[in-house]
C-alpha positions as CSV (number, residue, x, y, z in Angstrom):
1,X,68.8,17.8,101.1
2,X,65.8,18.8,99.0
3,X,67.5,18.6,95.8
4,X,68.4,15.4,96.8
5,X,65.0,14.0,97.8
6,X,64.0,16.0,94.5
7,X,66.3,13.9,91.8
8,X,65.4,11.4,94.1
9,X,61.9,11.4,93.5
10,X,62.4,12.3,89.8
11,X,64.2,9.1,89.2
12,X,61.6,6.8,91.1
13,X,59.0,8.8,88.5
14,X,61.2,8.3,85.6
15,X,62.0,4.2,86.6
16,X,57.8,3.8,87.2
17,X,57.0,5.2,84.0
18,X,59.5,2.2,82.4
19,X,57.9,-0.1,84.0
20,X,54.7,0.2,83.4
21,X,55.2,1.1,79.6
22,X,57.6,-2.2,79.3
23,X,54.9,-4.2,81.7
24,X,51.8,-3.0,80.0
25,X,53.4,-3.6,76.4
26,X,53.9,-7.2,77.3
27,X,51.0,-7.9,79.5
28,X,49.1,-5.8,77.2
29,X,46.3,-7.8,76.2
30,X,45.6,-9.8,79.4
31,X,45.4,-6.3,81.0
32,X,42.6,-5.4,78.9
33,X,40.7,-7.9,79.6
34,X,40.9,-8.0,83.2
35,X,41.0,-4.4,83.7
36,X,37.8,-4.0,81.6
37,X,35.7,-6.4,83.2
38,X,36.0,-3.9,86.6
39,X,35.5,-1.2,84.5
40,X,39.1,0.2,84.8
41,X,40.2,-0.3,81.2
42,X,41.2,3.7,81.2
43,X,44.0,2.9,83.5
44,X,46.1,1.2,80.4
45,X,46.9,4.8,79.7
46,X,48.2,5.8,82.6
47,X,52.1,5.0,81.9
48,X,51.7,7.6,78.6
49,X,49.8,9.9,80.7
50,X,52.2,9.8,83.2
51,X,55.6,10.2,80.8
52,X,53.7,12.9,79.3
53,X,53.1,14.8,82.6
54,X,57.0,14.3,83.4
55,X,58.2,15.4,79.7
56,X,55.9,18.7,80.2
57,X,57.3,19.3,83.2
58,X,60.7,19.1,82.2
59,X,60.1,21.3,79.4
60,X,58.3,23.9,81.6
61,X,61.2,24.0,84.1
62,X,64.2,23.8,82.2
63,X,66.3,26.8,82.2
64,X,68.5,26.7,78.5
65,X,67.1,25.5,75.7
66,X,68.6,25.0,72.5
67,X,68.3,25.3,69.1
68,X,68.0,22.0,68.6
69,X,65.0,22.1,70.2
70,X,63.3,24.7,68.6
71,X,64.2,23.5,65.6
72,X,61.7,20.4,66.7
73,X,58.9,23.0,68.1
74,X,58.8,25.0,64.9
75,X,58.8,21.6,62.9
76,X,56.0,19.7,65.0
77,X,54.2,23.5,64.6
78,X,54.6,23.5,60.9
79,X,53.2,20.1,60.6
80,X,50.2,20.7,62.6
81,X,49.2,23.2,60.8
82,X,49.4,21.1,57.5
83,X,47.7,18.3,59.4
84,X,44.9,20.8,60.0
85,X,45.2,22.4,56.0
86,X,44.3,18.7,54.9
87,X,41.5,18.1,57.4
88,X,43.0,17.0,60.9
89,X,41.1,17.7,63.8
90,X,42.4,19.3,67.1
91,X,41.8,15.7,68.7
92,X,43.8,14.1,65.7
93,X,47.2,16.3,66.1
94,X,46.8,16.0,70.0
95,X,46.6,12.0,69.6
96,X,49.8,12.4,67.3
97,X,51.8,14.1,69.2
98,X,50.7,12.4,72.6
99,X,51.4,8.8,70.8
100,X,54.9,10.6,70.3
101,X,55.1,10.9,73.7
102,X,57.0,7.3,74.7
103,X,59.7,8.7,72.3
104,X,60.6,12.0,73.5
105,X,60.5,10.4,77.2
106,X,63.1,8.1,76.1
107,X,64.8,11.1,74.6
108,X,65.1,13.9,77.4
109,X,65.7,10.6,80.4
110,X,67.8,8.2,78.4
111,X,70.9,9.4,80.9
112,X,69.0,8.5,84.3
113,X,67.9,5.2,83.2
114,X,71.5,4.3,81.9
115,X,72.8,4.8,85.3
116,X,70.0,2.3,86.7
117,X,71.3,-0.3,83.9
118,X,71.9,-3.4,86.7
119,X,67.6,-2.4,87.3
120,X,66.9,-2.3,83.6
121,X,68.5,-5.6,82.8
122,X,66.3,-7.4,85.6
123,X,63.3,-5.6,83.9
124,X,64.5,-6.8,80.5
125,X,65.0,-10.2,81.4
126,X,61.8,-10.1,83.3
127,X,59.4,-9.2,80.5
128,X,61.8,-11.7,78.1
129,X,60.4,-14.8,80.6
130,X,57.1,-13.3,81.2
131,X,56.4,-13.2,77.4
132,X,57.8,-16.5,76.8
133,X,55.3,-17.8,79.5
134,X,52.5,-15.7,78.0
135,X,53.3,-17.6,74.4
136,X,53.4,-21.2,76.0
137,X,49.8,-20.4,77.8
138,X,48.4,-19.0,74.4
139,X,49.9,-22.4,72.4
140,X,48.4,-24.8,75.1
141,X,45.7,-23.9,76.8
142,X,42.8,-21.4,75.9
143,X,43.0,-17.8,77.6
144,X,40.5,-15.8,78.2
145,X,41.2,-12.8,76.8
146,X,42.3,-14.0,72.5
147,X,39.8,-12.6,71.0
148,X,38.4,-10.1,73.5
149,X,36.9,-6.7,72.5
150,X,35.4,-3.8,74.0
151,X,34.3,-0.4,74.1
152,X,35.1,3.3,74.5
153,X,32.1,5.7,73.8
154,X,31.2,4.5,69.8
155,X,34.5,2.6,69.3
156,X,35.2,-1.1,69.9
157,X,38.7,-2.0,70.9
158,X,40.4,-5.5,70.3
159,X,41.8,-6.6,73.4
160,X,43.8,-9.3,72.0
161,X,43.3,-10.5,68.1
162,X,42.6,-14.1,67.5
163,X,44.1,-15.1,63.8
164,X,45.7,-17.8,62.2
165,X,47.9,-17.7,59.5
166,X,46.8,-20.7,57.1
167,X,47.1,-24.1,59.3
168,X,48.8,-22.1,61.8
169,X,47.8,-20.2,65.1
170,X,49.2,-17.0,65.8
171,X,50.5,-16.9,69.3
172,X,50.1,-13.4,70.9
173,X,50.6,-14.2,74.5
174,X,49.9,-11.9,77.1
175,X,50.1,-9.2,74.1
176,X,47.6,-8.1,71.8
177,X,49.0,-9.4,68.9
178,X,51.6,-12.2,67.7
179,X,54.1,-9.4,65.8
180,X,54.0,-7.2,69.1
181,X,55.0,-10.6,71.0
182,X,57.6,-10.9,68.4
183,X,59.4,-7.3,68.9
184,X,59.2,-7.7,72.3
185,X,60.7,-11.4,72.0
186,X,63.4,-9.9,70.0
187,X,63.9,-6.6,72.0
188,X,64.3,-8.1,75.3
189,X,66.5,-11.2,74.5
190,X,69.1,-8.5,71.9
191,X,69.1,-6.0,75.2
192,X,70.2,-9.2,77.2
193,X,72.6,-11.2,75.0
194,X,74.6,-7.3,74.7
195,X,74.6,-6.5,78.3
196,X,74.9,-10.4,79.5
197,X,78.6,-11.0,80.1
198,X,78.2,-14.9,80.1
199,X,78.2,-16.6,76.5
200,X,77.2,-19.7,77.4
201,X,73.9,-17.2,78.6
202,X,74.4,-15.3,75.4
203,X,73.8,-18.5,73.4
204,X,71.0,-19.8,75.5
205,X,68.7,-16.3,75.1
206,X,69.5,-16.5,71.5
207,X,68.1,-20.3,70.7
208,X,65.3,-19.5,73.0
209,X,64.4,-16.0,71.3
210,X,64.7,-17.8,68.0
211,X,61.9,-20.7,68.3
212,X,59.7,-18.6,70.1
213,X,60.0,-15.8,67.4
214,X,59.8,-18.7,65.2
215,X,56.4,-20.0,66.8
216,X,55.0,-16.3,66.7
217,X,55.2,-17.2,62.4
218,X,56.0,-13.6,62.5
219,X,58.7,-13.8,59.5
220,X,60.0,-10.3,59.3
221,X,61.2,-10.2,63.3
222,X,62.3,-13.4,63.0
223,X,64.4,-12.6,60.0
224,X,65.0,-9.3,61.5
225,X,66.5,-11.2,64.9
226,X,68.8,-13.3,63.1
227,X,69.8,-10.7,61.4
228,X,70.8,-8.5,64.7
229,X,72.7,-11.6,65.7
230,X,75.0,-11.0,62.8
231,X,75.0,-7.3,63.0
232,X,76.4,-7.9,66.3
233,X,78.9,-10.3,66.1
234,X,80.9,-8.0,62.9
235,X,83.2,-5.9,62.5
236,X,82.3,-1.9,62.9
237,X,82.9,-1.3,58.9
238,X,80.8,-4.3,58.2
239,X,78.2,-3.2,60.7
240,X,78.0,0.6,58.6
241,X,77.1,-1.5,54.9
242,X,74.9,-3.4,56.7
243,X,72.7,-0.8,58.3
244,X,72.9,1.6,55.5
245,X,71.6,-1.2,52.7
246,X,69.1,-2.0,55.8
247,X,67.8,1.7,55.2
248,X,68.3,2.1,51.6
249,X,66.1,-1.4,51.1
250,X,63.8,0.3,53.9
251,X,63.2,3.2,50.9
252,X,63.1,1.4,48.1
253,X,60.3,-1.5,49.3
254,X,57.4,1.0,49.2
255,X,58.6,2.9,46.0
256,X,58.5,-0.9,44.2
257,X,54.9,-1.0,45.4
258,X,54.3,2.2,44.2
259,X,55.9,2.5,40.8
260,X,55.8,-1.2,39.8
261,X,52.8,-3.5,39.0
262,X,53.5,-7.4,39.1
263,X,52.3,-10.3,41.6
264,X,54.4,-12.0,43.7
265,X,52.4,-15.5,43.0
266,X,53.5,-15.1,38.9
267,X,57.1,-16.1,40.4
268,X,56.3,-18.3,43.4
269,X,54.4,-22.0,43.7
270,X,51.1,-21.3,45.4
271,X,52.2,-23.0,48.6
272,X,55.6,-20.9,48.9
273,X,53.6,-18.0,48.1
274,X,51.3,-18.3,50.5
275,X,53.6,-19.4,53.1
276,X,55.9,-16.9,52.9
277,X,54.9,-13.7,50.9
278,X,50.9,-13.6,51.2
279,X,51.5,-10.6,53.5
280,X,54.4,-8.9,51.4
281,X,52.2,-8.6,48.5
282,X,49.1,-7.4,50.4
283,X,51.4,-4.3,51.3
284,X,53.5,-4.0,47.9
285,X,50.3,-3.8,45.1
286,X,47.7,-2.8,47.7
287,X,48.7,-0.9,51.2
288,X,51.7,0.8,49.6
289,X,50.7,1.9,46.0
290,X,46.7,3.2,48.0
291,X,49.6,5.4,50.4
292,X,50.9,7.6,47.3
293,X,47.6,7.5,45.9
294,X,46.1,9.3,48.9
295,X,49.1,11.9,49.0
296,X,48.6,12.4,45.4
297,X,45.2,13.6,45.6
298,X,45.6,15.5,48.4
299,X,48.5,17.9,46.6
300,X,50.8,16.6,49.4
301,X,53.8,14.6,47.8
302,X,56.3,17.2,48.9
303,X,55.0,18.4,51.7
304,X,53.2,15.4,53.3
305,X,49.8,14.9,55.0
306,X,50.9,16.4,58.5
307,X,50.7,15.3,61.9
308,X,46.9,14.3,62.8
309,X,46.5,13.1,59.3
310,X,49.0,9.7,59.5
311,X,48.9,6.7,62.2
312,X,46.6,5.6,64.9
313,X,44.6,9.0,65.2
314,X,43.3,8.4,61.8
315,X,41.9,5.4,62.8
316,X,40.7,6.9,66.1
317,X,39.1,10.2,64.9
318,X,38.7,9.6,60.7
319,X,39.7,12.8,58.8
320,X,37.3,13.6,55.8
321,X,39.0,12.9,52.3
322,X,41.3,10.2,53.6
323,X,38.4,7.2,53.2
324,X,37.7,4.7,55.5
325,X,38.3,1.4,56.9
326,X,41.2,-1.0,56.3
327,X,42.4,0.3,53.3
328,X,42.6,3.5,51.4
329,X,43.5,5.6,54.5
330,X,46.7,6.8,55.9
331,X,45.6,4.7,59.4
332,X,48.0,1.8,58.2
333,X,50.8,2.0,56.4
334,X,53.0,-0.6,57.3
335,X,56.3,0.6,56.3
336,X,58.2,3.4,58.7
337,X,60.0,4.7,55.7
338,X,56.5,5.6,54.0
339,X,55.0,6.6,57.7
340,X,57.1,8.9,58.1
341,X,56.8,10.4,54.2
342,X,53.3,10.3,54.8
343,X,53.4,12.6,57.6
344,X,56.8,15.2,56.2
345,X,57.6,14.6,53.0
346,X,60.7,14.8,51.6
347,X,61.8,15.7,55.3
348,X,60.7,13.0,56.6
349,X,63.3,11.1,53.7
350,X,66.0,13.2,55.8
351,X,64.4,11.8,59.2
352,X,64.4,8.3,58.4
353,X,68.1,8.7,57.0
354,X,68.8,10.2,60.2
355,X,69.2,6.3,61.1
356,X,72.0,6.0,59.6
357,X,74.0,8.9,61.7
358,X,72.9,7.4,65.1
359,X,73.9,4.0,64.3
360,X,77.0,5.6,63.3
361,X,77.3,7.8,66.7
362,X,76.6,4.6,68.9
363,X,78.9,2.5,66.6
364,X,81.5,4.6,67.7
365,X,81.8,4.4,70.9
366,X,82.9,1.0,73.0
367,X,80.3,0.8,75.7
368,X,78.3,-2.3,76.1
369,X,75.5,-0.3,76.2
370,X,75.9,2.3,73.3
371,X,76.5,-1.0,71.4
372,X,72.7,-3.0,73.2
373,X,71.1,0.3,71.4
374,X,72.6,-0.1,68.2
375,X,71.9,-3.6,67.9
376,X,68.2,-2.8,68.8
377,X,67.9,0.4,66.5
378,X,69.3,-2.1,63.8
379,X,66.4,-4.7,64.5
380,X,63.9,-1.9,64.4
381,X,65.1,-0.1,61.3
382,X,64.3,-4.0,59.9
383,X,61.1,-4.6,61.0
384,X,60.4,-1.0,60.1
385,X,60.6,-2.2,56.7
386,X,56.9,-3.7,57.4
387,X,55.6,-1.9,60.1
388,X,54.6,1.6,61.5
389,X,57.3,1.4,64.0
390,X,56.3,4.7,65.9
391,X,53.1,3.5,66.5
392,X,54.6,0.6,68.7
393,X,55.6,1.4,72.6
394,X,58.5,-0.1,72.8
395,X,60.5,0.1,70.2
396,X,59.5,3.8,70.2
397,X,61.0,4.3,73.8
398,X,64.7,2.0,72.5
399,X,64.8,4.9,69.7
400,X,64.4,7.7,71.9
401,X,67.0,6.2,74.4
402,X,69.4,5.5,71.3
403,X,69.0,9.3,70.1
404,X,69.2,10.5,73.5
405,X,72.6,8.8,74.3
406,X,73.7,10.3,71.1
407,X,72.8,13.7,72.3
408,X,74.8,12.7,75.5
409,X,77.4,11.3,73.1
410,X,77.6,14.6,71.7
411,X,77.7,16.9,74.9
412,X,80.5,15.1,76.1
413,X,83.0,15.4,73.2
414,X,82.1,18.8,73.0
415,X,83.3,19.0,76.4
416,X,86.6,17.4,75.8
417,X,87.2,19.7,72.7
418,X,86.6,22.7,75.1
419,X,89.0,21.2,77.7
């Protein structure tokens, strides 16, 4: 009986925690505000703080394990310690790894919250309408919190960013920022049209997702969304070339910036330009090419900077030698492929291939649900292509719970073999 009010309690813990990180994520900059004006901002934290608790406990009271993962312990050691050679603090590598921490949740609990999958699609469809409503309030009426800032100790948080792009508001709803509303859009509505058994329901998330992906004038989810679509409707060989040009164009992006000197605009009329590749350019002659410059004169092209040195916790607590602001710091990288260089080196080239064998794993098998996490890590690994994808919440937790079923994937056919 108290194992079973045990798991029972573990999987309410595990379910709450999935809630609020999916809830939070789209409600994320309304929250803000609201919290922050009773002085209870803090509490934003509290679904990371409480997945952390539950993955430290797990670790600390499992009986076996494997090599596997110390293989991760001595890599996330080693990587520290570099972080620390090239001036990370003790509060940067401790930010890293508790960022990290959405991921390995979704990792080690990715088999309890399949078997609550009738629960998860409710949530999914739930934060699908509540962000469409969140858009629809920030196109037509003026909320309170676009635009909002506000502090903890010395530094000043934005709440939710008010920008245009040219002519054109960006919508960010109830979230912080139009491309978070847009991977969330997209997220939501590719988890439902795969797990939705209806088509004439599949069809109706999917024109709905598109013109309010569309609205968000967030071009690289937008593309990346209609581009899930297809990867979902072909065959299995055709969904392997996709995914692995999707990664090899994932690679070579950044090393254009790096290695190649031109301007979009040479090529382009001014108002296609600007329309459409204003934002590519920024990253290919300026975000991109000031990444390997960085890594260059800190001696770490091979090895890479090392946790504490990469991401948000640059931008938190600054590391000395990395400069400041915007640009010419490892703080914003916009591309996954280079976040992850950034951070290993030429292992993280091996992590970010490592895409390609879990698309491969889930591809494999004929569950509607192995197949809602491939179509999601396929999205991801897209938009990846322009943004720091493990520095976002919810696409973080969809690649833990893709590698996790893998594992699972794994421990079962080993268990046939031995049979």
């Amino acid at each position: 009986m108290s194992k079973g009010l045990a798991y029972g309690f573990k999987e309410f813990a595990i379910l709450t925690v999935v809630f609020f990180i999916l809830v939070f994520e789209v409600f994320s900059g309304a929250a803000r505000f609201y919290l922050s004006s009773f002085g209870l901002v803090s509490l934003i934290y509290v679904p990371k703080i409480l997945g952390f608790v539950l993955v430290v406990l797990t670790i600390l009271t499992a009986d076996i394990f494997s090599r596997n993962f110390w293989g991760v312990v001595f890599v996330l050691i080693i990587y520290s310690c570099i972080g620390l050679y090239n001036g990370a603090s003790l509060e940067n590598i401790g930010f890293s790894l508790y960022n990290y921490t959405i991921l390995i949740f979704g990792i080690i609990y990715s088999d309890y919250i399949e078997k609550r999958r009738d629960w998860f699609f409710k949530l999914m469809l739930f934060c699908f309408i509540a962000s469409i409503v969140g858009e629809l309030l920030d196109l037509y009426t003026k909320v309170p919190w676009k635009g909002f800032s506000y502090q903890i100790g010395q530094t000043s948080i934005e709440a939710s960013r008010q920008w245009g792009y040219f002519e054109f508001d960006r919508p960010a709803g109830f979230s912080r920022v139009s491309s978070s509303l847009a991977v969330i859009l997209g997220l939501s509505a590719l988890f439902l049209i795969a797990l939705q058994k209806s088509k004439v329901l599949k069809f109706l998330y999917f024109i709905i997702a598109s013109w309010m992906i569309l609205l968000t004038t967030n071009k690289s989810s937008f593309i990346a969304f209609l581009l899930a679509i297809i990867f979902y409707l072909v065959s299995p060989r055709s969904k392997k070339t996709m995914f692995m040009s999707t990664i090899v164009i994932g690679i070579l992006l950044p090393i254009m910036g790096i290695f190649f000197k031109y301007s979009l605009g040479d090529t382009l009329s001014n108002e296609t330009f600007f329309l459409i590749a204003a934002s590519f350019e920024d990253r290919l002659i300026i975000t991109w090419p000031s990444v390997y410059e960085i890594l260059l004169r800190k001696d770490s092209i091979l090895t890479g900077a090392g946790i504490g040195c990469v991401g948000s916790s640059v931008a938190r607590f600054p590391v000395a030698g990395f400069g400041a602001g915007r640009l010419n710091n490892l703080a914003y990288v916009d591309s996954t492929f280079l976040y992850l260089y950034s951070i290993f080196g030429v292992l993280g080239i091996y992590f970010y291939g490592l895409q390609v064998k879990i698309s491969k794993i889930l591809g494999n098998n004929i569950g509607s649900y192995a197949m809602m996490l491939n179509v999601i890590i396929f999205f991801c690994c897209f938009v990846g292509w322009f943004t720091d994808i493990f520095e976002t919440s919810t696409p973080m937790l969809f690649i833990g719970l893709a590698i996790g079923k893998v594992i699972s994937l794994g421990k079962s056919s080993n268990r046939r073999v031995s049979y």
